[in-house]
Structures are given as structure tokens and as C-alpha cells.
C-alpha positions in Angstrom: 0.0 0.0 0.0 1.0 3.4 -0.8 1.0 7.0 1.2 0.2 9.7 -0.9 2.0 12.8 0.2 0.0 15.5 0.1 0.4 18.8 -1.6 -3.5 19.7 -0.5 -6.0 18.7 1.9 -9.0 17.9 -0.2 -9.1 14.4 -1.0 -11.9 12.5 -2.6 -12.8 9.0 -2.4 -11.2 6.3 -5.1 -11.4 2.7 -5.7 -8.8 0.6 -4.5 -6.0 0.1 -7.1 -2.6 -0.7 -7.1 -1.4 2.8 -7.0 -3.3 5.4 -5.8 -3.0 8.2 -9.3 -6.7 8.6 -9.4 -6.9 10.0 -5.7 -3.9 12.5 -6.5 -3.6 16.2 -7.2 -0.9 18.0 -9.0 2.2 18.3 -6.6 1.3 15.1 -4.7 3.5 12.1 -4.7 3.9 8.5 -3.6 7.8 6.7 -2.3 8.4 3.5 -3.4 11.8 2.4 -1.6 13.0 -0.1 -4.4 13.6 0.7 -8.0 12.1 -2.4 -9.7 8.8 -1.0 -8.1 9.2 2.5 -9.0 9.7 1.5 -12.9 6.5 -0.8 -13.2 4.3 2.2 -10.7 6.3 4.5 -13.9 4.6 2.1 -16.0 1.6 1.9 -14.9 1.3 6.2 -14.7 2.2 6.3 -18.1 -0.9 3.7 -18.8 -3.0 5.6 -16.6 -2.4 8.5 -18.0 -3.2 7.4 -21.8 -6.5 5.8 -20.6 -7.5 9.3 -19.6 -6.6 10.5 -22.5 -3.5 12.5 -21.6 -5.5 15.1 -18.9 -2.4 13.9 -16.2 1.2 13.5 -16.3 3.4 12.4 -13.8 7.5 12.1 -13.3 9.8 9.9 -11.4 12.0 11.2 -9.3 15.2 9.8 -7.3 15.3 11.2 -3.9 17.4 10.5 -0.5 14.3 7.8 0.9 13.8 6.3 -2.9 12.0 7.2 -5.9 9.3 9.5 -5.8 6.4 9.4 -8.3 4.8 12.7 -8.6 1.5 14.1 -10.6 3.0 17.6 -12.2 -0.4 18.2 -14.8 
């Protein structure tokens, strides 16, 4: 399961998924700790992202805790 770091407090309810992009706002992120993870969560943004038709876009990140996955449109 995966923390979304918030960038804002309002929040609306999502189906449970593997990773959380539905539920996030732009400047909100999620850590995954190993890097295999972080490529296939990449992955999977990139396929979210097509299946809604391009309206998000998100960028990994290495950071000092892992990689970082954040929504920046």
C-alpha cells in the first residue's frame, strides 16, 4: 500500500487500485523504496495517463528515501 503525500488537503474518495493516481492532485507524490517498483508504478502512470486520454502527467524522481512518483499536470 501506498501513502500519498499530500500537496492539499482535499481528498476525494477512489477505488482501491494498485497505485493510488486517481486519488492525486498536481504536486502530490507517492515513495516507493525499491527501484524495480518504481519502474512498473512509472509504467503503470504512463498507462493511466493514456486511458484518460493524456489530462495527467506524472515524473519519477530519485530522492534521498527512494524514488518519488509525482502528478506535475
Amino acid at each position: 500500500m501506498f501513502v500519498i503525500d499530500k500537496a492539499s488537503e482535499q481528498r476525494q474518495p477512489s477505488e482501491r487500485v494498485s497505485y493510488p493516481f486517481g486519488s492525486m492532485f498536481v504536486g502530490d507524490s507517492i515513495l516507493i523504496e525499491d527501484f524495480r517498483r518504481a519502474e512498473s508504478a512509472r509504467v503503470a502512470a504512463i498507462q493511466f495517463a493514456r486511458r484518460r486520454g493524456g489530462a495527467c502527467k506524472f515524473s519519477l524522481r530519485k530522492t534521498r528515501e527512494g524514488w518519488r512518483i509525482f502528478r506535475i499536470a
